[in-house]
C-alpha positions as CSV (number, residue, x, y, z in Angstrom):
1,X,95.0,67.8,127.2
2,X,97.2,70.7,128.7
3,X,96.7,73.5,126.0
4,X,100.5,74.7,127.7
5,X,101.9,71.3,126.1
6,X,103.3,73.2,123.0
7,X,104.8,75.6,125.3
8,X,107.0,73.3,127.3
9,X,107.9,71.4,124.0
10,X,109.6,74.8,122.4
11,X,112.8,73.9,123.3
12,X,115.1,75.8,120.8
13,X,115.2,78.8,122.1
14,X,116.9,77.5,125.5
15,X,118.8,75.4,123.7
16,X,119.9,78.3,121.6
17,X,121.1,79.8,125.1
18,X,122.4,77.3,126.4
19,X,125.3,77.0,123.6
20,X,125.5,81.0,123.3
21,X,123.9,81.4,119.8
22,X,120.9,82.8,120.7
23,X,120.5,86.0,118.5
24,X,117.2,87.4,119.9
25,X,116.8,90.2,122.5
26,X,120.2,91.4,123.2
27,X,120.2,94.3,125.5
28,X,122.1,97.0,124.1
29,X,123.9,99.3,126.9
30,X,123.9,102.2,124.8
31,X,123.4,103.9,121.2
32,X,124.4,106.2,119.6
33,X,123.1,105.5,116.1
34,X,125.9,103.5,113.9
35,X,127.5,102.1,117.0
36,X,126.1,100.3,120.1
37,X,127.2,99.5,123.5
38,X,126.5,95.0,124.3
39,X,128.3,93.7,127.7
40,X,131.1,96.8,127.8
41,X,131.8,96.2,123.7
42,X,131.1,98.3,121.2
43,X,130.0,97.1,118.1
44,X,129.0,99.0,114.5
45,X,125.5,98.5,113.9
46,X,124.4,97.8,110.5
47,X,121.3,95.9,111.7
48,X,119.1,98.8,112.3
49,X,116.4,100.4,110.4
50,X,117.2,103.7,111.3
51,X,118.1,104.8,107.4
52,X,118.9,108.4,108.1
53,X,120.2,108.3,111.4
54,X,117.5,110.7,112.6
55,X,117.3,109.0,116.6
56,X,120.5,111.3,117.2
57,X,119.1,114.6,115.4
58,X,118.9,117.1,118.0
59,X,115.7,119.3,116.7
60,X,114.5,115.0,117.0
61,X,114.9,114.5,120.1
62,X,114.1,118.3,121.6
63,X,110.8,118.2,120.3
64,X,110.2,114.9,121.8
65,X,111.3,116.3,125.4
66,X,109.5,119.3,124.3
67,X,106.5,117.5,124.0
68,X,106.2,115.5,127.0
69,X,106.7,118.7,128.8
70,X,103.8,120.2,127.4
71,X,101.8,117.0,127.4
72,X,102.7,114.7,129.0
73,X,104.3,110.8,128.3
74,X,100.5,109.2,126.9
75,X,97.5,111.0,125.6
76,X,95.9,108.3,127.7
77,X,93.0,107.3,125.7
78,X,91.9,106.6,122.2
79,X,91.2,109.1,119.4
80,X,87.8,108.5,119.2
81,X,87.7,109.8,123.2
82,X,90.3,111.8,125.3
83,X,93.4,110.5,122.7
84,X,93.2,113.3,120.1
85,X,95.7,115.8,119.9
86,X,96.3,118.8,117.3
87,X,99.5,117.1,116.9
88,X,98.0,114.1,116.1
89,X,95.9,116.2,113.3
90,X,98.4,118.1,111.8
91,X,101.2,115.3,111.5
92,X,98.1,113.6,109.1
93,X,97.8,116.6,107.3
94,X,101.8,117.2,106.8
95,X,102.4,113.4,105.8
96,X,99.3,113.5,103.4
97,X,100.9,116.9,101.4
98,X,104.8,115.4,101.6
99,X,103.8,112.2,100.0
100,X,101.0,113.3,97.5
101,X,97.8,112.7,98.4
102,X,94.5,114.2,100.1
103,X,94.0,113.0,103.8
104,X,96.3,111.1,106.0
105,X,95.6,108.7,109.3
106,X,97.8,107.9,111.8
107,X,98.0,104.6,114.2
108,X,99.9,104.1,116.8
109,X,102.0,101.6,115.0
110,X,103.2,100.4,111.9
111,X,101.3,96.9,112.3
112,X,98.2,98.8,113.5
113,X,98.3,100.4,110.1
114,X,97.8,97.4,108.1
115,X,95.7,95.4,110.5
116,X,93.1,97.9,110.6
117,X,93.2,99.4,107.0
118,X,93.3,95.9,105.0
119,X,90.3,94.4,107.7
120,X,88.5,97.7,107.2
121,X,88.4,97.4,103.3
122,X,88.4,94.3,102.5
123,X,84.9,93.0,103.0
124,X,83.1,88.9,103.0
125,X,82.6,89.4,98.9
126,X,86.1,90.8,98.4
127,X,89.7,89.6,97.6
128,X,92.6,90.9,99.0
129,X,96.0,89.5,96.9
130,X,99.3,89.9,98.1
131,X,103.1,89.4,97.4
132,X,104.2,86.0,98.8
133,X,107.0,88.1,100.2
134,X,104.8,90.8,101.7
135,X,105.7,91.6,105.2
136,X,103.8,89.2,108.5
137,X,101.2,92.6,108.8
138,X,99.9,92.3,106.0
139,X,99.0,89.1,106.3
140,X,98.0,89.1,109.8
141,X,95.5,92.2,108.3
142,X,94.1,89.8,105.5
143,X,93.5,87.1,107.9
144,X,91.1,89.4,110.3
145,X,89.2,90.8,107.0
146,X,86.3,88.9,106.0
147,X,87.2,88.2,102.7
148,X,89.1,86.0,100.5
149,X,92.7,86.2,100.7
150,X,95.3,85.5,97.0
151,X,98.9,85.2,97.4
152,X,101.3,85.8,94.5
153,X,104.8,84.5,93.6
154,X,107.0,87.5,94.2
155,X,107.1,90.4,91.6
156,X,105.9,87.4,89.6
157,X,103.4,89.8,87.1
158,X,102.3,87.0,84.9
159,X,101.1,84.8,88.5
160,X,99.7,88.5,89.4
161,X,97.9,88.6,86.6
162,X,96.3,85.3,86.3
163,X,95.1,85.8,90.1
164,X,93.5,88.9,88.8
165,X,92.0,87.0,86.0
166,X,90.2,84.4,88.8
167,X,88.7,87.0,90.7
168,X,85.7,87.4,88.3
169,X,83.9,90.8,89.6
170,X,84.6,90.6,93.0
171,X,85.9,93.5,94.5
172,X,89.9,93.5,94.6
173,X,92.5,94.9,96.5
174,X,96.4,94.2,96.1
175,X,98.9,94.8,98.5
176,X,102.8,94.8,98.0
177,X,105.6,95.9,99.6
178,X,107.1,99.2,98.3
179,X,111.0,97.8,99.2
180,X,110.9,94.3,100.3
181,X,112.3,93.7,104.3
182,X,114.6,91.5,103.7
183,X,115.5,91.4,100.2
184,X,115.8,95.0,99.5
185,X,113.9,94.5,96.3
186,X,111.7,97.1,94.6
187,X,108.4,96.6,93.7
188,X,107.8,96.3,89.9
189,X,105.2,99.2,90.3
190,X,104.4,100.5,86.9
191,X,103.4,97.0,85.6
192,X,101.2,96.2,89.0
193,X,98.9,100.0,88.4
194,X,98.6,98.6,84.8
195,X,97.3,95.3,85.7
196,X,95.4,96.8,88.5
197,X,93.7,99.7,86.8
198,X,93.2,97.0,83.7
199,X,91.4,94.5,86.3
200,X,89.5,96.7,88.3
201,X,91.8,96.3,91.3
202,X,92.6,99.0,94.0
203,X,96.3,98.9,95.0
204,X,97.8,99.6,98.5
205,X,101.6,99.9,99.0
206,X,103.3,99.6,101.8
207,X,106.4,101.7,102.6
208,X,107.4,101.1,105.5
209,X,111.2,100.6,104.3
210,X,110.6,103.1,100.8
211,X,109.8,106.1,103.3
212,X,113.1,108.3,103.7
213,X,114.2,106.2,101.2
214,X,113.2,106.2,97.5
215,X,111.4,109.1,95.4
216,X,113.4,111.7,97.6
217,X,111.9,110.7,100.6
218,X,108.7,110.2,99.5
219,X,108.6,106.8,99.0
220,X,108.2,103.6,96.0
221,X,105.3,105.5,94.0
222,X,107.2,108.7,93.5
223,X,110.1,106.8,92.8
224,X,108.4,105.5,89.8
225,X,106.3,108.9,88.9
226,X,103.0,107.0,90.1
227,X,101.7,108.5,93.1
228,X,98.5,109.4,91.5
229,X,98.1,105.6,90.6
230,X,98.8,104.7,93.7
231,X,94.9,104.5,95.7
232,X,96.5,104.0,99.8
233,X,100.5,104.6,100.6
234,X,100.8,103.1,104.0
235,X,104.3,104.3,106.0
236,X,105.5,103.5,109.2
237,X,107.6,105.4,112.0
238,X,109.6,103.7,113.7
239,X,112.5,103.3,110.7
240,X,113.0,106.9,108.6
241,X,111.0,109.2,111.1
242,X,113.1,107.6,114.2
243,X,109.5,107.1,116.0
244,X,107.0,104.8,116.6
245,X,103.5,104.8,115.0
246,X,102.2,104.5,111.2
247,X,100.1,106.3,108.7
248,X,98.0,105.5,105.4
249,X,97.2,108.5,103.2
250,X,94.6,108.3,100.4
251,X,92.1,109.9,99.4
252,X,90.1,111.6,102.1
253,X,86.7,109.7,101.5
254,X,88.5,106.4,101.8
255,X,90.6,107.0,105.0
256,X,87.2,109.1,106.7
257,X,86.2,105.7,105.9
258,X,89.3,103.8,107.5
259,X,89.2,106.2,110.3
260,X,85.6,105.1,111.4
261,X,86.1,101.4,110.8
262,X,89.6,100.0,111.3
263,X,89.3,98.6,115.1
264,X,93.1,98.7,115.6
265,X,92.8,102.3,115.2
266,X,89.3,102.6,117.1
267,X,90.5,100.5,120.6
268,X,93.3,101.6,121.0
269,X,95.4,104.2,122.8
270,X,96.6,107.1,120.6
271,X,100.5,107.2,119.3
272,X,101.8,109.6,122.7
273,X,102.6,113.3,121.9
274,X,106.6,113.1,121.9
275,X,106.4,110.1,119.7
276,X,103.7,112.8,117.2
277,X,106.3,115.6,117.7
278,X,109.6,113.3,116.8
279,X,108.0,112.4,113.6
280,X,107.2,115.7,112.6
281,X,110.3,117.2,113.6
282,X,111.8,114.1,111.3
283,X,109.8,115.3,108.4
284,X,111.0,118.5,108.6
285,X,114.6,117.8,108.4
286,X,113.7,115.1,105.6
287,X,112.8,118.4,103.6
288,X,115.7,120.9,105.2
289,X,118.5,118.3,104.8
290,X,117.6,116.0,101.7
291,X,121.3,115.1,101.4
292,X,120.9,112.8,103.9
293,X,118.7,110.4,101.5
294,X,121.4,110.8,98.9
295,X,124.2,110.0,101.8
296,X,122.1,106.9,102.5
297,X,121.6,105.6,98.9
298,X,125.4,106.1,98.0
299,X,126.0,104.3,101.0
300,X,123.7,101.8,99.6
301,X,125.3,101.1,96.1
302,X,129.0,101.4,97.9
303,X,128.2,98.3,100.0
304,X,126.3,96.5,97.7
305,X,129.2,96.6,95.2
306,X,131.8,95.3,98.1
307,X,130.3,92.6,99.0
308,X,129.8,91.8,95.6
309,X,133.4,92.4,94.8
310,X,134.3,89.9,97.7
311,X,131.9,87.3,96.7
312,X,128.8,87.3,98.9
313,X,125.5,87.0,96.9
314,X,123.4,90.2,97.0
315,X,120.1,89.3,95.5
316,X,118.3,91.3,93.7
317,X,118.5,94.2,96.4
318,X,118.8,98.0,95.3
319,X,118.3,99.6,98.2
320,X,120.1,100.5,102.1
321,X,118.5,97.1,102.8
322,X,121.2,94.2,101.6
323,X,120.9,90.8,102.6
324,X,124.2,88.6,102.4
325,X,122.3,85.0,101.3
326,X,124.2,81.9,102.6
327,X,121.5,79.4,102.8
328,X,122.6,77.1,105.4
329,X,120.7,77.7,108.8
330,X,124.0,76.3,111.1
331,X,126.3,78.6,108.6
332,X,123.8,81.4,108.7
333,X,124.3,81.2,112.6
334,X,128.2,80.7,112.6
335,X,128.8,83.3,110.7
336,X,126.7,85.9,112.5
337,X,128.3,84.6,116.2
338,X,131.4,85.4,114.3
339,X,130.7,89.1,112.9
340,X,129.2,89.5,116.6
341,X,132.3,88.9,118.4
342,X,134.4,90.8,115.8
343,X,132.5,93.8,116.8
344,X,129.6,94.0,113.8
345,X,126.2,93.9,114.6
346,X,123.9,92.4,112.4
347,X,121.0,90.6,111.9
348,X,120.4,86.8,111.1
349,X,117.1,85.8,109.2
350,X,116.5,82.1,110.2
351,X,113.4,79.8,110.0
352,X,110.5,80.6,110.3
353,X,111.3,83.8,108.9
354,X,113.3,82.2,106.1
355,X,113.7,78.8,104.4
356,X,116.1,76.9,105.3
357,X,117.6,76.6,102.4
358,X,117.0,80.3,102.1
359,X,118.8,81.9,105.5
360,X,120.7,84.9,105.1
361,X,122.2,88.0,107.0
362,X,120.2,90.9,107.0
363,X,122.5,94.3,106.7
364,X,121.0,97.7,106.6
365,X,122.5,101.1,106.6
366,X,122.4,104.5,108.0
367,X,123.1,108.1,106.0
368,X,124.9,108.5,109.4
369,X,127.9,106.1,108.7
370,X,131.4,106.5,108.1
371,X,133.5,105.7,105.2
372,X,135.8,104.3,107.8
373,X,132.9,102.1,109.8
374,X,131.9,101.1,106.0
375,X,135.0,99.8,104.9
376,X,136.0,98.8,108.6
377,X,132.7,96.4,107.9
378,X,133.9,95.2,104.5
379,X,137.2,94.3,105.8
380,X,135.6,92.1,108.8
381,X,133.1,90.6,106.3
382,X,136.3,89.3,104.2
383,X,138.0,87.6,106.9
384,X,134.6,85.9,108.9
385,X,133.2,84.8,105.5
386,X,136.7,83.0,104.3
387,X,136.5,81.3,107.7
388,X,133.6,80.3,107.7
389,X,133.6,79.2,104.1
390,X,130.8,81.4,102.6
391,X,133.4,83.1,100.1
């Protein structure tokens, strides 16, 4: 048996092509933040990550040029060898102090981060539980650990707790999402540190999407007042801080543990220096402009609220990430051809990543957008949804 065989059976990708639906790997021309350049056309994008429009900062992208003249474009080799930079040390440090806690690590990606902290921890006589929504890292990290992996309904605390319950005196870890990806959701966190500091559990957060976002920047725990409850915050680059790379920050005998033990950190090449300086430079204008994070929430409930008002269902999102639900994978598909080729770029959210029965359009926003792009957006979202029959 040809172990290829599965290969040449995936078929709907070209047949995705081949009627010019496919959504996937669309070169973009140009960007300039809340517009992008596809085949000549300009489209607004509202399918980025990019929550406060920090790729277009200047003092962003100077001390990225500014550091690949100093350094070069890779550090070439790992941190444990040649790959460790002062930058590299004092962006842990900086992070660490912004969002609360003692010692910070950075990876040289978001998924790095929670491959090699959850594997590191979580041992063969452990349990790691998690969010049935928690992002694909997460749950690619639980699979390399050792131990025992639980999976919750989402934000379901009674399900949370009864998983707790069956864990006996094993040692526990939970992990949730600060801000869900594609719900926009918020973690219930004040109930999940009471359950967790009444079980014996540790609790990891991940906020990737929270951030730049929530807690004035600092992300889900501070928007709740529970940093301190809060054992590892993990964060990622490449969406607030207009980067690439991760970091977890803890307290400093944990992540001196994660820092000797988590491979994806140990065998790998370090994050290059103008990716280090980009983030930091984002930092600082995360603390010198924090009007941008109000911008970007407004922006939030403003959207959220007009597609309300014209009929598109929302979910339970309260944050720049809001997904327009539709449920019907052919609709789901229509309907983003159709916002594509009236100039919107967005993002559909289609099996495997969804249900079926659970496919929606996932629309995220920038602190950098107009009033007239937003509305200009609403108005195109009025007319595609009537003809394609979602509202």
């Amino acid at each position: 048996m040809d172990i290829f065989n599965k290969c040449y059976g995936f078929t709907r990708a070209q047949e995705a092509r081949a009627k010019g639906f496919y959504p996937y790997f669309i070169p973009l021309e140009d960007t300039e933040g809340t517009e992008v350049v596809i085949n000549g056309k300009r489209l607004i994008m509202i399918g980025s990550n990019n929550y406060l429009g920090l790729t277009t900062h200047p003092k962003v992208r100077e001390a990225a040029i500014a550091a690949i003249k100093r350094y070069g474009p890779s550090c070439t080799g790992s941190r444990f060898l040649n790959g460790n930079l002062e930058l590299h040390n004092q962006l842990e440090h900086d992070l660490a102090e912004y969002i609360g806690k003692e010692a910070g690590l950075v990876f040289s990606t978001g998924m790095q981060v929670n491959l090699g902290t959850i594997s590191a921890i979580v041992g063969r006589d452990d349990v790691v539980i998690t969010d049935r929504d928690d992002h694909a890292s997460i749950v690619d990290g639980c699979r390399l650990s050792f131990g025992e992996m639980k999976r919750f309904r989402h934000n379901d605390l009674e399900h949370l707790e009864q998983t707790l319950q069956s864990c006996d005196d094993k040692g526990k870890l939970v992990v949730v999402d600060g801000v869900f990806s594609m719900g926009g959701d918020i973690a219930p966190l004040p109930e999940i540190t009471e359950l967790c500091g009444r079980y014996g559990a540790r609790l990891m957060v991940d906020d990737a999407h929270s951030l730049g976002v929530l807690g004035g920047g600092r992300g889900t725990a501070a928007h709740f007042g529970l940093t301190d409850k809060v054992d590892l915050i993990m964060g990622t680059f490449s969406k607030s801080f207009a980067s690439l790379g991760g970091v977890i920050v803890g307290d400093t005998i944990i992540v001196d543990y994660i820092k000797h033990n988590a491979r994806s950190l140990i065998f790998s090449a370090s994050m290059p220096p103008s990716n280090v300086a980009a983030v930091a430079a984002a930092l600082q204008v995360m603390k010198d402009e924090p009007e941008r994070i109000a911008r970007l929430n407004q922006i939030a409930d403003y959207m959220r609220r007009g597609y309300q008002s014209l009929g598109f269902k929302t979910g339970r999102s309260e944050t720049p990430i809001i997904p327009i639900f539709i449920g019907d994978e052919t609709k789901t598909l229509f309907f983003w051809h159709s916002l594509f080729e009236a100039g919107i770029y967005v993002n559909p959210v289609l099996p495997p990543a969804a249900p079926s029965d659970q496919t929606l359009l996932r629309t995220s926003y920038m602190a950098t957008h107009t009033d007239a792009q937003l509305n200009r957006v609403l108005d195109i979202f009025a007319q595609v949804g009537k003809q394609v029959g979602v509202i």
